[in-house]
C-alpha positions as CSV (number, residue, x, y, z in Angstrom):
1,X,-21.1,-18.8,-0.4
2,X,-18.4,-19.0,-2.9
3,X,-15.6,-15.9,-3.1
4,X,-16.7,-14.9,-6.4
5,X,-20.7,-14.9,-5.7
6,X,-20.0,-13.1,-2.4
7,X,-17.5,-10.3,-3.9
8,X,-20.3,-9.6,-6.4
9,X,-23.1,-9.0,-4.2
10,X,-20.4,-7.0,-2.3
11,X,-19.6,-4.9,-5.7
12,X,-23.3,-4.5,-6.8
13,X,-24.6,-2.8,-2.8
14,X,-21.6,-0.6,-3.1
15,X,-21.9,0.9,-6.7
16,X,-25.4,1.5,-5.8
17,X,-24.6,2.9,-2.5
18,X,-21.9,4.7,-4.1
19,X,-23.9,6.5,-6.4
20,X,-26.4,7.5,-4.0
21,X,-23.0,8.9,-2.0
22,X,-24.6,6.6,1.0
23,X,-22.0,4.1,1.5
24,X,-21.9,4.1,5.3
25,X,-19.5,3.2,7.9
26,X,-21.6,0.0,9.0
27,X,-22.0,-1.1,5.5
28,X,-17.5,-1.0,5.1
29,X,-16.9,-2.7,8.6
30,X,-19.3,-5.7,6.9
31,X,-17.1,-5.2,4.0
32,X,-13.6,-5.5,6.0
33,X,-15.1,-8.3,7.8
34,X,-16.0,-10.3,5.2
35,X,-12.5,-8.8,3.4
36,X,-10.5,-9.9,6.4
37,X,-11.7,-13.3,6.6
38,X,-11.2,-14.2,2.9
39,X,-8.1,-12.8,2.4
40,X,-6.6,-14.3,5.6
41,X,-5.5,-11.2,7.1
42,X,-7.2,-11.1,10.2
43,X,-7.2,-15.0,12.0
44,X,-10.5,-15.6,13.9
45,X,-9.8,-17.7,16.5
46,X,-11.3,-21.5,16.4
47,X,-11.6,-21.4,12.5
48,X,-9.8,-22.8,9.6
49,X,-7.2,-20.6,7.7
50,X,-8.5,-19.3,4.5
51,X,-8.3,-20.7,1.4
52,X,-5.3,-19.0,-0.8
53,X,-6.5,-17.2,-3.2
54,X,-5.3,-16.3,-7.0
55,X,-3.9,-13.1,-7.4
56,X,-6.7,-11.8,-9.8
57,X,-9.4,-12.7,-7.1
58,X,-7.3,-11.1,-4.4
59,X,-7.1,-7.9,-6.6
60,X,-10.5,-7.8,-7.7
61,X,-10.8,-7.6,-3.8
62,X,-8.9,-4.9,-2.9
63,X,-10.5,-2.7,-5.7
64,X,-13.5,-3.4,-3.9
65,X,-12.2,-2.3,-0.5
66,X,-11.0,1.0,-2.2
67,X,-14.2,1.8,-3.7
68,X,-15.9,1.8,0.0
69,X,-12.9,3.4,1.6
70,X,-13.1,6.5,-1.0
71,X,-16.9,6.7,-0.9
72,X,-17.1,6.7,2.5
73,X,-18.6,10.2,4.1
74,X,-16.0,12.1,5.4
75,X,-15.9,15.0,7.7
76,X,-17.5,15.5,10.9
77,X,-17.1,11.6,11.6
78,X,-13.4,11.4,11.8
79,X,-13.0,9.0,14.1
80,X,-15.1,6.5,12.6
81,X,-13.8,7.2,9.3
82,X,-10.1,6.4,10.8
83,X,-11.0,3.2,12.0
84,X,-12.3,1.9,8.5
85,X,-9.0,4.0,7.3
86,X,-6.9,1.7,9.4
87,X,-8.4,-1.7,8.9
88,X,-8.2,-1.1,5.2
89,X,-4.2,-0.1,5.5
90,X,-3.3,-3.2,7.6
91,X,-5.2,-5.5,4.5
92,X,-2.8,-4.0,2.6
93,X,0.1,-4.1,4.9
94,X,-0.5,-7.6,5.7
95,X,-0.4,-8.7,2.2
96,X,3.0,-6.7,1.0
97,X,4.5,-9.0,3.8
98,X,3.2,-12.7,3.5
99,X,5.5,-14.8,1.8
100,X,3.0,-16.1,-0.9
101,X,2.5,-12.6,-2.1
102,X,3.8,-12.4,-5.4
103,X,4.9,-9.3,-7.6
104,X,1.6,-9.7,-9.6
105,X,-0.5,-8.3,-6.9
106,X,1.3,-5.5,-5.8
107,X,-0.3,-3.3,-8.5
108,X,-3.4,-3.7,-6.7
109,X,-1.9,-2.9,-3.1
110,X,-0.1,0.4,-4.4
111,X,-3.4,1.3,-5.7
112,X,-5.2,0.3,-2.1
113,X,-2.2,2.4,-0.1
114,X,-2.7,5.1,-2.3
115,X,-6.2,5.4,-1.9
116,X,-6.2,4.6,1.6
117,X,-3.3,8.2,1.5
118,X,-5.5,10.1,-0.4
119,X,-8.4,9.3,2.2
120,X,-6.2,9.8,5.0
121,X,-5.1,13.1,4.2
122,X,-9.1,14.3,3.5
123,X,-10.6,12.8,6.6
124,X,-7.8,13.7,8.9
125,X,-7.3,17.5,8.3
126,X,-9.2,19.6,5.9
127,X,-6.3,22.1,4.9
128,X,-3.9,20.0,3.2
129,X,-1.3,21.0,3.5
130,X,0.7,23.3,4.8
131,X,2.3,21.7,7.9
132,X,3.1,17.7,8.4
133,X,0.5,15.1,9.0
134,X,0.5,14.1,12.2
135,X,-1.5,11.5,14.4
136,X,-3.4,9.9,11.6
137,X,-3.0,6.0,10.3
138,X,-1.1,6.5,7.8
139,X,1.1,8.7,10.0
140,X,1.1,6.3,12.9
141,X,2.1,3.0,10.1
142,X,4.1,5.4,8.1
143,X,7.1,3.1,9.6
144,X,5.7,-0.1,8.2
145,X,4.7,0.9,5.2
146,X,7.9,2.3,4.2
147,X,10.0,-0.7,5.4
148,X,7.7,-2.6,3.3
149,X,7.9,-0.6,0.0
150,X,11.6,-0.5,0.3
151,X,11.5,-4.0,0.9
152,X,9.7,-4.7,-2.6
153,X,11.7,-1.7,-4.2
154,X,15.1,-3.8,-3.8
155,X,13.3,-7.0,-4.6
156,X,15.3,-7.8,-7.7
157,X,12.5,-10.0,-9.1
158,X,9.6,-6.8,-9.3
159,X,9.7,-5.6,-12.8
160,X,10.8,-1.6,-13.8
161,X,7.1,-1.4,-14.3
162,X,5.7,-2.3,-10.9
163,X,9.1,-0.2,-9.2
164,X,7.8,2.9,-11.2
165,X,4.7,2.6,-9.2
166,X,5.9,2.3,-6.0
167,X,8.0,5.2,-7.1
168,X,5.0,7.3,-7.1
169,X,3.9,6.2,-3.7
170,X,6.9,6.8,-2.1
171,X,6.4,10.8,-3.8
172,X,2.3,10.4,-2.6
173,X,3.9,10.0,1.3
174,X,5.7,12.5,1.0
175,X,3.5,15.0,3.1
176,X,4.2,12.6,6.1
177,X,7.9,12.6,6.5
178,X,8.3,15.4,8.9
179,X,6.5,14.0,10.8
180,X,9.2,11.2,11.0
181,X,13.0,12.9,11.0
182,X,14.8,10.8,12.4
183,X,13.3,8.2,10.8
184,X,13.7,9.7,7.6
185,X,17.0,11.1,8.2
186,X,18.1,7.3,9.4
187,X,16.7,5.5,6.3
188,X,18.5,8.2,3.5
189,X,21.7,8.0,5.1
190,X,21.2,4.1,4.9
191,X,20.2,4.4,0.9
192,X,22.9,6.9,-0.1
193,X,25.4,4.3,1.3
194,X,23.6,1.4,0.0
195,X,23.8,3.5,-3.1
196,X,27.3,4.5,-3.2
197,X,28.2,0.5,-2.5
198,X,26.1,-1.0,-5.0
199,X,26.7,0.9,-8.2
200,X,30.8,0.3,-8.4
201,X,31.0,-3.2,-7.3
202,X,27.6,-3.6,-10.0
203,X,28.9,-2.1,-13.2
204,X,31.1,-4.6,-15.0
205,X,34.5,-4.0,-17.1
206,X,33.5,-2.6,-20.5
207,X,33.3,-6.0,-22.7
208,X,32.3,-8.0,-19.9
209,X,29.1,-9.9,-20.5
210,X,25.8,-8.4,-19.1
211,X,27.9,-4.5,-18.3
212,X,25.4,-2.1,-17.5
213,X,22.7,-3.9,-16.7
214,X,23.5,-4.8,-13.0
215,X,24.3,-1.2,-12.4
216,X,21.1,0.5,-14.0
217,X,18.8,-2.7,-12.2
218,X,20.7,-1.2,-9.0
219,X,20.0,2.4,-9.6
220,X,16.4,1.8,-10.8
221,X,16.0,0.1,-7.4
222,X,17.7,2.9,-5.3
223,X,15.6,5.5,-7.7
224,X,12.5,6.0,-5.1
225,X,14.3,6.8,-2.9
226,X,16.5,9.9,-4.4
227,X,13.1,11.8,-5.2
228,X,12.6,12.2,-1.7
């Protein structure tokens, strides 16, 4: 069945489902399945690698994950709802780090992180907040994800635009970062230095062609990061 006839048949049992407020937990495993599969993130053993897709099919995708991750039931059925939680955060993981993902579809995976955030922090504790989120997925990736949004944060080819938006990620996690000190404390020492480094040696000698720009490109990169 080709990607596009399959994702609509997807798209169509979902907004029905979803209006009903009866998307269930089987019906988004068969989604992740079928999402895995397609999008390459999840190798089944014996078959071919997937196709590569274009970005705009691999985005139309993901929006289709985040609808059944945010109109899945929450509550009572935490554990269940975690799982789906955590398959849908390692799609979106495993895309920010293949190679072949370009800057183009990391609109889309900012949207499915923050979704998957917003999910997390309903399913996984009913008071939110007052104290730090602890022992759910995105507390237990909290790690990955951040080493992967700085990654793309510094990447001098994503566009002011796309930065601005993982800006507001980095604000959406911010619930989960005392639940990590020393990680935390170890990776804002590291961008206050980076910081301090970069700026001089970036701005250029008043006159000098492109003086300025290396300098604010630097600080817009850093900028996530000082909101913490």
């Amino acid at each position: 069945v080709p990607v596009s006839q399959a994702l609509g048949v997807w798209t169509a049992q979902l907004v029905a489902a979803a209006g009903a407020g009866q998307v269930s937990v089987a019906q988004s495993s068969q989604l992740f399945d079928w999402a895995e599969k397609t999008l390459g993130t999840k190798q089944i053993a014996g078959a071919p690698p997937a196709t590569p897709l274009p970005p705009q099919l691999q985005a139309t995708i993901l929006a289709t994950l985040r609808t059944a991750l945010a109109a899945m039931p929450h509550g009572s059925r935490r554990p269940a709802i975690a799982t789906c939680l955590s398959r849908t955060l390692s799609v979106g993981l495993h895309l920010l780090e293949f190679p072949n993902t370009g800057a183009a579809l990391v609109p889309a995976l900012v949207q499915l992180l923050s979704t998957c955030v917003r999910c997390d922090q309903a399913a996984m504790r009913p008071a939110f907040p007052p104290a730090p989120l602890t022992s759910s997925p995105i507390h237990n990736r909290l790690t990955d994800i951040v080493d992967l949004l700085v990654g793309w944060s510094l990447d001098a080819t994503v566009p002011n635009t796309i930065r601005l938006q993982l800006q507001g990620l980095f604000q959406e996690l911010r619930p989960y970062w005392l639940g990590h000190q020393d990680f935390t404390t170890s990776l804002m020492t590291s961008m206050v230095r980076d910081l301090r480094t970069t700026l001089p040696s970036s701005a250029a000698q008043p006159g000098t062609p492109g003086a300025g720009t290396a300098a604010a490109a630097a600080e817009a990169s850093f900028s996530p990061f000082l909101l913490l």
